[in-house]
N, C-alpha and C positions, 0 to 999 in steps of 0.2 A: 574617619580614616581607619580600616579595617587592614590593610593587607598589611601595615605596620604601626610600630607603637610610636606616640610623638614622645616615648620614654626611651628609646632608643638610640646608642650610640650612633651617630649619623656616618657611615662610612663603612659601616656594615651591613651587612645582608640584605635585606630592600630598602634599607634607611638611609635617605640621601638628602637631596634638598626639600625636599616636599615637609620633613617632619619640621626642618628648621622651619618653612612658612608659614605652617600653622601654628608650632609653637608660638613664635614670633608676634603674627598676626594675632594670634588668641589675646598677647601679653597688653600689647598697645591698644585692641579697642576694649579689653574689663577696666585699663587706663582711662578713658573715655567714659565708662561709667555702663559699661555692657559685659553681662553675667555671661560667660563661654563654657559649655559642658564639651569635651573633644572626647566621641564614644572609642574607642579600638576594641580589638578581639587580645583577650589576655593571650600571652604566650609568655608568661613568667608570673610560676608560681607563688614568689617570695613580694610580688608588689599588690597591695592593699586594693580594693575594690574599687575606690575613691580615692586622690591622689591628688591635693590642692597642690600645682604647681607654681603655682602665683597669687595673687591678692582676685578674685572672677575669675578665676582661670583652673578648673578641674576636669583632669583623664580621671574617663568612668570605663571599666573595663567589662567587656559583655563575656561571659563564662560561654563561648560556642564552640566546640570541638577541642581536639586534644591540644593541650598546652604547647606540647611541643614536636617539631616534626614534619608542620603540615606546610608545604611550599608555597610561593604565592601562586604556580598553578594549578594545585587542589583546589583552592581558596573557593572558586563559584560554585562547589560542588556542598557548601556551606550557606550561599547567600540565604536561602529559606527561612533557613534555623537563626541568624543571622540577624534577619528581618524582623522576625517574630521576636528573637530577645529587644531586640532595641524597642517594639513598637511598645513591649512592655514597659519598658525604663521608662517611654516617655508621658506614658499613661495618665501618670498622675502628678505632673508639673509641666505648665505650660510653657511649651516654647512656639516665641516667635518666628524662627525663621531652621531649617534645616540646610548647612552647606555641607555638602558633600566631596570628598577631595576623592580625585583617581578613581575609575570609570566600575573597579567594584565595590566600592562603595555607595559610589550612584546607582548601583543595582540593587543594594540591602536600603538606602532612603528610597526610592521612589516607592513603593507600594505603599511605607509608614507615613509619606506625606500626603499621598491619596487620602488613605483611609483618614488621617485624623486632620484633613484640608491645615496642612501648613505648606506655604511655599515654598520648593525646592529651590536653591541654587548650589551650581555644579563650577567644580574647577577642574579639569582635567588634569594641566600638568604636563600628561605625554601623552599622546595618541598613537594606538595602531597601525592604522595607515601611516602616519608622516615618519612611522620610524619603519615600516616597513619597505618606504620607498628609499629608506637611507644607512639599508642593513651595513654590518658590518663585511668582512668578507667569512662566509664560514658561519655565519651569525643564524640563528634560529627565528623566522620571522612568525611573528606574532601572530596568535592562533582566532580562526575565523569568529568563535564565541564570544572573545574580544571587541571584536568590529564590531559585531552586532549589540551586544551590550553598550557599547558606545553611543551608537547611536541610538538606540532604545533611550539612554538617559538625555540624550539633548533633544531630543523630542519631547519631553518628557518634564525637564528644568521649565524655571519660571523663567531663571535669566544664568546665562552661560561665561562664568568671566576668563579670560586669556589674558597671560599673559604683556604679550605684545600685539601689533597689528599684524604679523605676520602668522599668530596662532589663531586669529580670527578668523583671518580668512581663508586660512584652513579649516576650520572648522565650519563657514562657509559654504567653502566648494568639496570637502570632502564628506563631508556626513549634513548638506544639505540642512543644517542648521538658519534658523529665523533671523537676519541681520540684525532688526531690530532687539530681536534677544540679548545678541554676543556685545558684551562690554571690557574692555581694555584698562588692567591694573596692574601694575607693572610692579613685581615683587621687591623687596627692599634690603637692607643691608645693615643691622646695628650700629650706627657710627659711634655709638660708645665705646664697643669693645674695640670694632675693627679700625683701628688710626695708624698712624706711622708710628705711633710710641716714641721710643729712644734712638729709633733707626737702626740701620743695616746692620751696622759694627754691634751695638749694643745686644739685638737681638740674636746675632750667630755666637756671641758668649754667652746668653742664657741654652739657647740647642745644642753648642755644642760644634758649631762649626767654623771653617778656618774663614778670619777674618780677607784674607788674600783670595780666595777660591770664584771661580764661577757657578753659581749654584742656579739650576734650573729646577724646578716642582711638578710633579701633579698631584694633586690631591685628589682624591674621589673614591667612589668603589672600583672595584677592582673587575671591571666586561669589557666584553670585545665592542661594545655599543660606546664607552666613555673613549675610548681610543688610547689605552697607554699604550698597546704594542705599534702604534703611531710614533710617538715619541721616543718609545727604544730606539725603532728603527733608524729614526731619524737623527738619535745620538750615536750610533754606528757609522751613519753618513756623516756625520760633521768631522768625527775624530778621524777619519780616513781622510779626507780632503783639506781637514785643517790639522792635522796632529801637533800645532803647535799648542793647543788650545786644552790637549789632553791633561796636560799635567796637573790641571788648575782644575778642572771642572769635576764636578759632582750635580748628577741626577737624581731626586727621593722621588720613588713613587711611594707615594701614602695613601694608604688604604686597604680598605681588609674584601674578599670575597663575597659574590651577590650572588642572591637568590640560589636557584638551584647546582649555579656555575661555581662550585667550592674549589675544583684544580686550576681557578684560573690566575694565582697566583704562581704555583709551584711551575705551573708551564711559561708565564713570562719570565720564570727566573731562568728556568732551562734558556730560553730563546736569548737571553742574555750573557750566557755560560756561551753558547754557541756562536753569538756573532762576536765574544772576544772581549766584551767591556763591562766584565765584573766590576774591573776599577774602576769605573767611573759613574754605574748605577745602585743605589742603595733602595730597598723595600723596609716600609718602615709600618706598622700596624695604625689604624686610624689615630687620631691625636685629639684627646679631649677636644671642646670649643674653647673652653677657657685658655687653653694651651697656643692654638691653632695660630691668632693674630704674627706669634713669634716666630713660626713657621713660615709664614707669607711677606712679614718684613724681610727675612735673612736671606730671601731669596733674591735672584737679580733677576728672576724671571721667571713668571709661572704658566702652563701651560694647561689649555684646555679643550683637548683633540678630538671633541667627542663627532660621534654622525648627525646626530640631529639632540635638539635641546630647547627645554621651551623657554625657556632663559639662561640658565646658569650662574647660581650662587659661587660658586668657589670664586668666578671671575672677578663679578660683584666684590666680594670680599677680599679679594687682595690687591684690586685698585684700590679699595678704604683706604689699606694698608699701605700704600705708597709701591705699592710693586708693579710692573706694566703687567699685560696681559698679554702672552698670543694663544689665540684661540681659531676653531674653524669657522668660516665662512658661512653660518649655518643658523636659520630659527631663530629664536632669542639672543644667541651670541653676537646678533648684529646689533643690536640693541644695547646688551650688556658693555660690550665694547666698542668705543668711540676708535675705529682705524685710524693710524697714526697719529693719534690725541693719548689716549690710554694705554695704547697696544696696537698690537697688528694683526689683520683677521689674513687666514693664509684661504686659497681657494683649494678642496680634496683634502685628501689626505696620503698624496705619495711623498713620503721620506725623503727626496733628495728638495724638495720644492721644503720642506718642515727644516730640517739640515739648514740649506743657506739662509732661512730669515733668523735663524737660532744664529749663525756664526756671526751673519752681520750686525748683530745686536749687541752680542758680547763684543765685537770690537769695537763698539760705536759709544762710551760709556757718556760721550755727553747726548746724547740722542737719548740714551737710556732717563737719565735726568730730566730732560724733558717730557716722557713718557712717564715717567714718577708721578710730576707737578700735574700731568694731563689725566692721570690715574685717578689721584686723589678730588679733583675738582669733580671727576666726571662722576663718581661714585658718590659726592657729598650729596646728589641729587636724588638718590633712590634710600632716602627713609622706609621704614619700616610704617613710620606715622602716617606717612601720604597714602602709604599701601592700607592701613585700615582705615585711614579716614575714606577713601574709593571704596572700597568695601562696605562701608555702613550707608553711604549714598546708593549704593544699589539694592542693598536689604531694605531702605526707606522707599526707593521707588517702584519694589515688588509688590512690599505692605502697601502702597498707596494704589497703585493698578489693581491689588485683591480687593480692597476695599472699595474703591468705583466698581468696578464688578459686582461685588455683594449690592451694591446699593442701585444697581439698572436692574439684577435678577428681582429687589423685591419692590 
């Protein structure tokens, strides 16, 4: 994974869910007894070359262009130089298997698994097309080099794993991908960290919040693509139609500014100043993960507005947490979220339709409970260990198809 570091604070800049997977994923199968090299491009001077994060588990960082500065869409104007450091890294210790996360980095493996014939497999994550068919409004849609690079890599993979059933067959019908290729693994959830703890009360004395309050979240980075100025809006409509509800309520949006989009903070703040309900929205900088769990307990509800998503951790993780989830109707999020079991999936994203499933939730606090109980069960099912144990069964069924292969050529 090149376009960011899996050392990276998750909530910044292009670091989202994808760094927590592979971290994740790296941690549980060197657990297993599987050695994980995870290469990135350095953009921080002060971290060591090599970087054992775990017991099998080391970021190797490739010295390719300037440390700092360089956006992720510069980034393909580096694949070459990119290419060539890595093919060096791996020159001289064998590896089994090359997985490649987000579609420029499937750009920088494919030529190093050509040349030194190691199987490629590719995880995408996000795709081009599915987010350019589900822009935001205003939103910049992803650039044609994109597409095409994308697809270059799934022609290209040995085996292409998604998500869910619904990135499959996207991947499918939009980039003409091999069915037989595309395999279904479904990302997972630390149920160590992420539990109910001490619960609601407990956890808004460790944050800092009033035990009495209605508290709704979003956590994520901070684009018009994750959807917080959805959920502004949408607490603009509630306290208008419900102003009983004002008094009590508190919104965090958590999270720090993506990629190139750095004002897209100070401008939801503006759009918050404007529609009148400073009191009742707070912006809060990303939160450590070790932090994060006490976050997602204290809330009575977290929200996850985004346009398209090829699953969505945050949800994942605060059904662990005993918190429901409403999230959009959307990709992975149908999956992440069991409707009216964990949470409730809304259809779009217009603010008065976001508004009334938020008001009737908050008055509903035994339906909430219910959604707690339906949270936690449905989240105990997406380990992180099932995610790598799927994962080493498809790195065995590649190695075993090369190897038949090798052995009809001679």
């Amino acid at each position: 994974m090149v376009h960011t570091s899996p050392l990276d604070q998750a909530g910044t800049g292009d670091a989202g869910g994808m760094n927590i997977y592979v971290c994740e994923a790296a941690q549980n199968m060197a657990a297993m007894g599987v050695q994980v090299d995870i290469f990135t491009r350095r953009t921080n001077t002060e971290v060591a070359d090599v970087v054992e994060v775990a017991p099998g588990v080391r970021v190797i960082q490739l010295n390719v262009g300037p440390v700092s500065g360089v956006t992720k869409e510069q980034l393909p104007k580096l694949i070459p130089d990119l290419s060539a450091a890595f093919k060096d890294a791996l020159v001289n210790t064998r590896y089994d298997i090359i997985h490649s996360h987000y579609w420029i980095s499937g750009k920088v493996a494919m030529p190093v698994a050509k040349d030194l014939n190691i199987p490629l497999v590719h995880t995408m994550h996000t795709m081009a097309r599915v987010k350019n068919l589900n822009l935001a409004e205003g939103e910049t849609p992803e650039p044609m080099i994109r597409v095409q690079g994308e697809t270059q890599v799934v022609a290209a993979a040995d085996a292409l794993i998604a998500n869910t059933d619904a990135e499959a067959a996207s991947l499918v019908s939009l980039y003409e991908a091999c069915p037989d290729n595309v395999l279904v693994v479904s990302p997972g959830v630390n149920l160590k960290v992420f539990t109910p703890g001490g619960g609601r009360a407990a956890a808004r004395e460790v944050v800092g919040l009033d035990k009495d309050s209605h508290i709704i979240s979003f956590v994520g980075r901070i684009q018009p693509h994750k959807g917080p100025e959805v959920l502004i809006r949408a607490i603009a409509e509630l306290v208008s139609h419900s102003p009983h509800l004002r008094a009590k309520l508190i919104t965090n949006i958590i999270g720090g500014a993506s990629g190139a989009n750095q004002s897209e903070v100070e401008r939801l703040k503006e759009l918050t100043t404007w529609l009148g309900i400073d009191d009742v929205v707070r912006f809060a900088p990303p939160v450590p993960r070790e932090e994060l769990p006490q976050w997602y307990r204290a809330s009575d509800l977290v929200c996850v507005p985004s346009y398209s998503e090829s699953f969505g951790l945050v949800a994942l993780e605060a059904q662990a947490c005993g918190t429901p989830v409403v999230a959009t109707a959307v990709g992975g999020l149908r999956t992440a979220v069991a409707d009216g079991i964990s949470g409730v999936l809304v259809d779009g994203h217009d603010p008065r339709a976001w508004s009334s499933v938020l008001a009737r939730l908050l008055l509903e606090p035994q339906r909430r409970v219910l959604l707690s109980m339906g949270a936690i069960e449905h989240a105990s099912h997406f380990g992180w260990d099932a995610t790598s144990r799927g994962t080493l069964d498809i790195y065995d069924r590649v190695l075993t198809a090369r190897a038949e292969q090798a052995k009809n050529i001679g």
